[in-house]
MOPAC internal coordinates of N, CA, C and O (Angstrom, degrees):
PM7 1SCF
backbone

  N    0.0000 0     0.00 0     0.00 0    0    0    0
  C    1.4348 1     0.00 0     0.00 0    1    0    0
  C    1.5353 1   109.40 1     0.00 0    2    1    0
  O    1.2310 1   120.27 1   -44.38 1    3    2    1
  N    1.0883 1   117.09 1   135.62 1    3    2    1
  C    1.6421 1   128.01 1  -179.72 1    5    3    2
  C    0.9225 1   110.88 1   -77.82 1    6    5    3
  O    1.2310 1   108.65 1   -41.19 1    7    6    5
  N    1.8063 1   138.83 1   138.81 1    7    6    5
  C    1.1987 1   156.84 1  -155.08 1    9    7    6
  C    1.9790 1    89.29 1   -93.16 1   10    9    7
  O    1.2310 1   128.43 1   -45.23 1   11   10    9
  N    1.3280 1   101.37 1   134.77 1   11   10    9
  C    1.4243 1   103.83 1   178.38 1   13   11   10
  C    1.3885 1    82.10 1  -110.97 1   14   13   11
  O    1.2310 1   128.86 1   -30.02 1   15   14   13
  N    1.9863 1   100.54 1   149.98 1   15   14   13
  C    1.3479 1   121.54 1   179.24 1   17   15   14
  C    1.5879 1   105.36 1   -89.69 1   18   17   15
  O    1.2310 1   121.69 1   -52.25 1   19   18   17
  N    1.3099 1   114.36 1   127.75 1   19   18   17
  C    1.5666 1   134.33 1   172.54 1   21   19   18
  C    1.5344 1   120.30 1   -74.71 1   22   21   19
  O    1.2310 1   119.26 1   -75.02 1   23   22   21
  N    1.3229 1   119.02 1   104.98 1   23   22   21
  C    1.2246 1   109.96 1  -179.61 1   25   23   22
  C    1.5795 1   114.93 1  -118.68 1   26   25   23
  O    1.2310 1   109.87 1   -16.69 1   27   26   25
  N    1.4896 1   136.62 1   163.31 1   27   26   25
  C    0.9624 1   158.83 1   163.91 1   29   27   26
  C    1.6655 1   111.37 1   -95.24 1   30   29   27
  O    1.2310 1   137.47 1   -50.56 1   31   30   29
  N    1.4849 1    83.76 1   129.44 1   31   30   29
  C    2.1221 1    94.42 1   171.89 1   33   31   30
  C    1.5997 1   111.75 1  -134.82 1   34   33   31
  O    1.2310 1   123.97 1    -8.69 1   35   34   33
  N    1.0971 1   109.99 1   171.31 1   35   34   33
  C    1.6966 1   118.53 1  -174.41 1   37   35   34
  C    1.4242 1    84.80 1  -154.90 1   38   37   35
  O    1.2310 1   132.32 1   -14.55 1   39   38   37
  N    1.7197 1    93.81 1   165.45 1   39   38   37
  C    1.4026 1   106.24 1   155.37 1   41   39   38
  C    1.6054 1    96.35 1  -146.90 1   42   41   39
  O    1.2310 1   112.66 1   -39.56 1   43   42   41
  N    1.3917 1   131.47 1   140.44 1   43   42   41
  C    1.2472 1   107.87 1  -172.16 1   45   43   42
  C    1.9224 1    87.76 1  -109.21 1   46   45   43
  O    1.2310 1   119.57 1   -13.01 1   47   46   45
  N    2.0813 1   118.43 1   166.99 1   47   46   45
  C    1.2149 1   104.68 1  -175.68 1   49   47   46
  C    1.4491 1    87.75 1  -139.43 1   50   49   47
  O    1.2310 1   126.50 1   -11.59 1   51   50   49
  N    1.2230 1   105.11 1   168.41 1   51   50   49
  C    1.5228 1   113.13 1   176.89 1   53   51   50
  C    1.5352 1    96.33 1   -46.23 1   54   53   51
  O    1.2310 1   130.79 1   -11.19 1   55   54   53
  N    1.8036 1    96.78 1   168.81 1   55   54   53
  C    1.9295 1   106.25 1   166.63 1   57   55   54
  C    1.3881 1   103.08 1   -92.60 1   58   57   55
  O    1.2310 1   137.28 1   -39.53 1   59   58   57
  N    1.9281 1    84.13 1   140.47 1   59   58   57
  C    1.4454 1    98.71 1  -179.23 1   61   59   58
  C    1.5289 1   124.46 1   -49.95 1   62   61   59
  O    1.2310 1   119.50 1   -61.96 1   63   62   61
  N    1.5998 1   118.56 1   118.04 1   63   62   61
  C    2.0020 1    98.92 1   172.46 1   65   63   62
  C    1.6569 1    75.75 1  -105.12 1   66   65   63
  O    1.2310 1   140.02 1    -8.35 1   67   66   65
  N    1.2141 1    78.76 1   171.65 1   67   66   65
  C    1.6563 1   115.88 1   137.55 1   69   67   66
  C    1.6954 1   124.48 1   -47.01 1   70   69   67
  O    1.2310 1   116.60 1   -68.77 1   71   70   69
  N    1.6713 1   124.07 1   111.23 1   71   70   69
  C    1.1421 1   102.43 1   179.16 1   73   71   70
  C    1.7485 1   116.99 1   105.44 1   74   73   71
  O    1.2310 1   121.26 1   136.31 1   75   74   73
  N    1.6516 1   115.19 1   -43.69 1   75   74   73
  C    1.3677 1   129.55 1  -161.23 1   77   75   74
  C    1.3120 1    93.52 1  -103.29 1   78   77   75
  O    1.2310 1   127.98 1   -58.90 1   79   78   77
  N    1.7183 1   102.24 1   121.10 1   79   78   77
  C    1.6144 1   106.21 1   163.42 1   81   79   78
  C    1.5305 1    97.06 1   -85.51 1   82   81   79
  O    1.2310 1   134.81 1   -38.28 1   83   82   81
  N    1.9281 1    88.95 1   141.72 1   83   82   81
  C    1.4204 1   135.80 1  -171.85 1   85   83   82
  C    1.6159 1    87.92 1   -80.04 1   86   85   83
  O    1.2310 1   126.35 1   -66.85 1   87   86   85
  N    1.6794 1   105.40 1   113.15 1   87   86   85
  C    1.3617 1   117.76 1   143.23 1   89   87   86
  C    1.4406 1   120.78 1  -142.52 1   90   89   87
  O    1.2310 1   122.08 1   -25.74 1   91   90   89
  N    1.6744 1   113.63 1   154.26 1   91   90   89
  C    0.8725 1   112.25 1  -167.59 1   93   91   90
  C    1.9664 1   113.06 1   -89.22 1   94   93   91
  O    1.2310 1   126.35 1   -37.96 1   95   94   93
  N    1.0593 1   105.39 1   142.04 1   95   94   93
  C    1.3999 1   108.37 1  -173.14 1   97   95   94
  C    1.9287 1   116.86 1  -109.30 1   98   97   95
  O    1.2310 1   127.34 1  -178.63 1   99   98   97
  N    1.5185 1   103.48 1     1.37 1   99   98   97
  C    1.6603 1    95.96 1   166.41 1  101   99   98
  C    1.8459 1    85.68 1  -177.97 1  102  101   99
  O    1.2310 1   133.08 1   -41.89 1  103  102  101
  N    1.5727 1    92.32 1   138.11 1  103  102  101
  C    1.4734 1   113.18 1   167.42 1  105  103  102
  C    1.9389 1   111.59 1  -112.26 1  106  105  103
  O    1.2310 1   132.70 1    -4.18 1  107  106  105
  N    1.1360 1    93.07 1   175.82 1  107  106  105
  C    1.5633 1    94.78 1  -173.64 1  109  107  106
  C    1.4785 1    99.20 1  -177.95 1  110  109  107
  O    1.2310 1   123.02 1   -20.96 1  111  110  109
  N    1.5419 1   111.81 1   159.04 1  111  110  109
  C    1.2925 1   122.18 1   174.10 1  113  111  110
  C    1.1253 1   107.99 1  -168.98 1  114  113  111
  O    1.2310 1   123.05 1   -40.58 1  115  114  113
  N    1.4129 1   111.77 1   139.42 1  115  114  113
  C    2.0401 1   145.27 1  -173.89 1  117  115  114
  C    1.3581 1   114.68 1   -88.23 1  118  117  115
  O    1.2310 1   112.25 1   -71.44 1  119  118  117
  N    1.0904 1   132.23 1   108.56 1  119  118  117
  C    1.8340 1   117.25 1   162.22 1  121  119  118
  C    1.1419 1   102.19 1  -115.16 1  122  121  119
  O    1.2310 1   117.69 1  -128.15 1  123  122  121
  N    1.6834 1   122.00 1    51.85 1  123  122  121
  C    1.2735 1   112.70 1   166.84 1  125  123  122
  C    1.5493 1   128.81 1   100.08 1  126  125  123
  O    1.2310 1   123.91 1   127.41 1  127  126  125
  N    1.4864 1   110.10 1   -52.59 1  127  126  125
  C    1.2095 1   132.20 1  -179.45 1  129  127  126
  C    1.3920 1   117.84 1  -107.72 1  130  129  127
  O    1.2310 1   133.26 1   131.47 1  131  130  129
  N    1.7874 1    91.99 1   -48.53 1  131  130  129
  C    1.7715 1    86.34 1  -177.21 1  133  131  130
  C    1.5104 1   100.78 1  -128.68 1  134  133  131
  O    1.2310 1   124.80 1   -12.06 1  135  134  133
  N    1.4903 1   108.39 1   167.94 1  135  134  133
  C    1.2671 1   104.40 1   160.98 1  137  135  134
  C    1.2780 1   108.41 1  -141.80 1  138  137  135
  O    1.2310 1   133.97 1   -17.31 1  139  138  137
  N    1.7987 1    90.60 1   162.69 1  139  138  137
  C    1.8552 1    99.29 1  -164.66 1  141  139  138
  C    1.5750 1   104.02 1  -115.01 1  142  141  139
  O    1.2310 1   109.05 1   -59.32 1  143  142  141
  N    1.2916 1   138.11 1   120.68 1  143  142  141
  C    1.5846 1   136.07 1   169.08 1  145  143  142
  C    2.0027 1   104.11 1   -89.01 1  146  145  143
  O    1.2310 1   130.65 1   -47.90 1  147  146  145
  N    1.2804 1    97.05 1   132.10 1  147  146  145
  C    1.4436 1   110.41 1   162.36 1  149  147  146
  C    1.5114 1   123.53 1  -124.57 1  150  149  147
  O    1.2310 1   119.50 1   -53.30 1  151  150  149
  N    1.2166 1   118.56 1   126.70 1  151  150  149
  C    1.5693 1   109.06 1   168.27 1  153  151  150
  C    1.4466 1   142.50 1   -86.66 1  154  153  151
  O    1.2310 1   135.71 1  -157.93 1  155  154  153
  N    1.6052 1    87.20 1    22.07 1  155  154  153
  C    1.8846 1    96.47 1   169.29 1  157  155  154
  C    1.6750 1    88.62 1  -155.48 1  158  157  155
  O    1.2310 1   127.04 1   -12.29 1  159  158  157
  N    1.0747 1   104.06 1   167.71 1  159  158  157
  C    1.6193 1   132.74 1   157.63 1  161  159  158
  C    1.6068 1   115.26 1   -38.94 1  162  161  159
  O    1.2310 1   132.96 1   120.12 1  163  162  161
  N    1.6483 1    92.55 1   -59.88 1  163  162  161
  C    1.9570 1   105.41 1  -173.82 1  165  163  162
  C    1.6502 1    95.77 1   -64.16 1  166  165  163
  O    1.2310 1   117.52 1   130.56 1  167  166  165
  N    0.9594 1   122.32 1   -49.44 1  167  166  165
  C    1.3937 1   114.40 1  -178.51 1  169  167  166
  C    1.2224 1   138.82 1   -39.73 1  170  169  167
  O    1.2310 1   129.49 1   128.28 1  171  170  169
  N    1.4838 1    99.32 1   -51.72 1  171  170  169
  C    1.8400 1   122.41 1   163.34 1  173  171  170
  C    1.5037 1   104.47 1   -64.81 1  174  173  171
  O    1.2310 1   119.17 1   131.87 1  175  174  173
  N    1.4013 1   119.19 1   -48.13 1  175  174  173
  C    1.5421 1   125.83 1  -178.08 1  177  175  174
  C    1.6493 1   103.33 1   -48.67 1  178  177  175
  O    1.2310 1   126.94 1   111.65 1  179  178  177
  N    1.0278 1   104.25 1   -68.35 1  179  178  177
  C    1.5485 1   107.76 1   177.30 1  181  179  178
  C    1.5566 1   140.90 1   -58.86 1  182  181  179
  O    1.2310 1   130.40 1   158.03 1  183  182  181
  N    1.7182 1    97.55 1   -21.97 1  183  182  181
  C    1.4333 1   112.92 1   143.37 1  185  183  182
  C    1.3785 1   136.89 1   -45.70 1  186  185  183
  O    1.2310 1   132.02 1   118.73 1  187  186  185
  N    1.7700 1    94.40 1   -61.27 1  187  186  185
  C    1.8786 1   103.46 1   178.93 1  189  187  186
  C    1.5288 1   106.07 1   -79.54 1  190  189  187
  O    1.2310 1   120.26 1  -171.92 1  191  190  189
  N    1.5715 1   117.11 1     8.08 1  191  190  189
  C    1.3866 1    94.27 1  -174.50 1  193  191  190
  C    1.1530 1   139.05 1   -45.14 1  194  193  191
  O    1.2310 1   121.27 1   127.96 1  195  194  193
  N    1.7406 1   115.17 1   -52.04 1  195  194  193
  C    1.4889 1   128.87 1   177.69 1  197  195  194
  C    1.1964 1   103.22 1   -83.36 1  198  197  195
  O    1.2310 1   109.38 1  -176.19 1  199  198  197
  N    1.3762 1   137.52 1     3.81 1  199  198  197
  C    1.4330 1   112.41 1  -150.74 1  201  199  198
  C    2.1715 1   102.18 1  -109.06 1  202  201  199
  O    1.2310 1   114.38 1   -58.23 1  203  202  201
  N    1.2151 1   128.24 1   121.77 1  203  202  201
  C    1.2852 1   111.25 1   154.65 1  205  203  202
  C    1.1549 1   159.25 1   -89.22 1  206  205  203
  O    1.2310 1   125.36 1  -108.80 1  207  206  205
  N    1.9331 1   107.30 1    71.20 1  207  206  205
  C    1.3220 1   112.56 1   176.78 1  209  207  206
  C    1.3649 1   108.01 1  -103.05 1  210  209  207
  O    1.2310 1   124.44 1    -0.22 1  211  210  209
  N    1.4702 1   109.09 1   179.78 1  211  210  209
  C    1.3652 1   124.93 1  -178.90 1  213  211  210
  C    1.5496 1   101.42 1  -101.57 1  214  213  211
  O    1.2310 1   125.28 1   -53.66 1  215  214  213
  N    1.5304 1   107.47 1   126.34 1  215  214  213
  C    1.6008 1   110.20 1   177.41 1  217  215  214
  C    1.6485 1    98.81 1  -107.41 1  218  217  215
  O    1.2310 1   126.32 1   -20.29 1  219  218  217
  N    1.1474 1   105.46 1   159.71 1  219  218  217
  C    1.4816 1   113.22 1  -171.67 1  221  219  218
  C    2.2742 1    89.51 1  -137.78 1  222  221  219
  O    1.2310 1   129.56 1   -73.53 1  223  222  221
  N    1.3009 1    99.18 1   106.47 1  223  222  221
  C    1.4293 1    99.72 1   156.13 1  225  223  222
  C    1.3075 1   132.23 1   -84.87 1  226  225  223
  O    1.2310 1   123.45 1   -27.11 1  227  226  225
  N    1.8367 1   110.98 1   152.89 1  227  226  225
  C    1.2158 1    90.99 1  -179.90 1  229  227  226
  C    1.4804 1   130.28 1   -96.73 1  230  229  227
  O    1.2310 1   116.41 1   -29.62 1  231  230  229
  N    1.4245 1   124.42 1   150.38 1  231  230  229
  C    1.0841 1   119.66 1  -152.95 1  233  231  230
  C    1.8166 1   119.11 1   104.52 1  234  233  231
  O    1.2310 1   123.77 1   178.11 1  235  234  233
  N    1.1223 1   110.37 1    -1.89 1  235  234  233
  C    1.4468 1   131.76 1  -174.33 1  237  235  234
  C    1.4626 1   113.39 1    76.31 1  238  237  235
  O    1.2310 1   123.98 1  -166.02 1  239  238  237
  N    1.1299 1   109.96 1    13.98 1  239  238  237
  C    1.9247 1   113.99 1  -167.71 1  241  239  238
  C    1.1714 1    89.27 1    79.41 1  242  241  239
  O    1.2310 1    93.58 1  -141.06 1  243  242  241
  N    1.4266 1   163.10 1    38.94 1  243  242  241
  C    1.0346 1   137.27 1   130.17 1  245  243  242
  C    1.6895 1   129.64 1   -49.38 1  246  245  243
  O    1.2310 1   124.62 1   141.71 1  247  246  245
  N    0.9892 1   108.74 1   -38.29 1  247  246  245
  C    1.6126 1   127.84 1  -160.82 1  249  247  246
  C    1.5580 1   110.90 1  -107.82 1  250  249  247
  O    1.2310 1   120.95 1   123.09 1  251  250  249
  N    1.5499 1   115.79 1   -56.91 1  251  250  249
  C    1.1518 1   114.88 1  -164.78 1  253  251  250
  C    1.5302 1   114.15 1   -78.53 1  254  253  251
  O    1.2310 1   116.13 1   141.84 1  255  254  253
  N    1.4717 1   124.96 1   -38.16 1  255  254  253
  C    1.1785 1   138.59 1  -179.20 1  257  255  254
  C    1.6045 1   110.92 1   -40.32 1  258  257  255
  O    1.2310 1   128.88 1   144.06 1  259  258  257
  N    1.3600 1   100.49 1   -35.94 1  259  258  257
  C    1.7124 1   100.84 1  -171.70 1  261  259  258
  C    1.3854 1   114.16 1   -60.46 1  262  261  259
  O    1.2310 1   121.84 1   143.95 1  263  262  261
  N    1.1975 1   114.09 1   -36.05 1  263  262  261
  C    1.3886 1   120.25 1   150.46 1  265  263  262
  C    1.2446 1   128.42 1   -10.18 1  266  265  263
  O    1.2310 1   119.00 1   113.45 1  267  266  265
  N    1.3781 1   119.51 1   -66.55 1  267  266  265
  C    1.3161 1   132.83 1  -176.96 1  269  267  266
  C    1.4784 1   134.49 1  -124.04 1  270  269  267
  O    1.2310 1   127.03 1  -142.73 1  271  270  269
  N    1.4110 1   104.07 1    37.27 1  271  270  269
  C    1.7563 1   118.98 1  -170.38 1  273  271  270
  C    1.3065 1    94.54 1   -88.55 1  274  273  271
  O    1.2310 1   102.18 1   173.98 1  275  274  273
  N    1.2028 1   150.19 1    -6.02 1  275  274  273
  C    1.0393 1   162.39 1  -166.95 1  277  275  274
  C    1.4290 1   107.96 1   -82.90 1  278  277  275
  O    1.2310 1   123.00 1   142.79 1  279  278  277
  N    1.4386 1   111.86 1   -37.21 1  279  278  277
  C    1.1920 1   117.73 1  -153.79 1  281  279  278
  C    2.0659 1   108.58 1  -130.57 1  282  281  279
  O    1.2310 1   140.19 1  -159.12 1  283  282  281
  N    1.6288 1    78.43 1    20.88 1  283  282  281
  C    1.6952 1    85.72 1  -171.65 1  285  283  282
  C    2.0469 1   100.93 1  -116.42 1  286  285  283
  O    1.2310 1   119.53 1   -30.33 1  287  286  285
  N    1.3818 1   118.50 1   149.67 1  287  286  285
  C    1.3685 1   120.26 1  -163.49 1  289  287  286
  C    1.4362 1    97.97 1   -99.95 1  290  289  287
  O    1.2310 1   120.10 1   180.00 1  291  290  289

């Protein structure tokens, strides 16, 4: 069985006010060696499309994922 590559993602978002919808304004992700910056969701989405690693968000995917459920099958 082939070793799947482990990656790490973020998205960082403006600070929370009062009032201001929360969006995120740049994603990115580490496997160690390299790293990749995106400035939307679809971007990164369309990156990992073909690819099969395991991403690990931070925050456990609690937070950032919402981001992009939209755009997941």
């Amino acid at each position: 069985m082939a070793k799947r590559k482990i990656v790490t993602g973020d998205c960082e978002t403006d600070p929370f006010k009062f009032g201001r919808k929360l969006k995120a304004f740049i994603w990115c992700m580490f496997d160690g060696e390299e790293y990749h910056l995106f400035k939307t969701a679809s971007e990164m989405v369309e990156f990992l499309k073909d690819k099969k690693w395991i991403v690990y968000f931070h925050n456990g995917g609690k937070f950032d994922y919402h981001f992009f459920t939209d755009q997941l099958e």
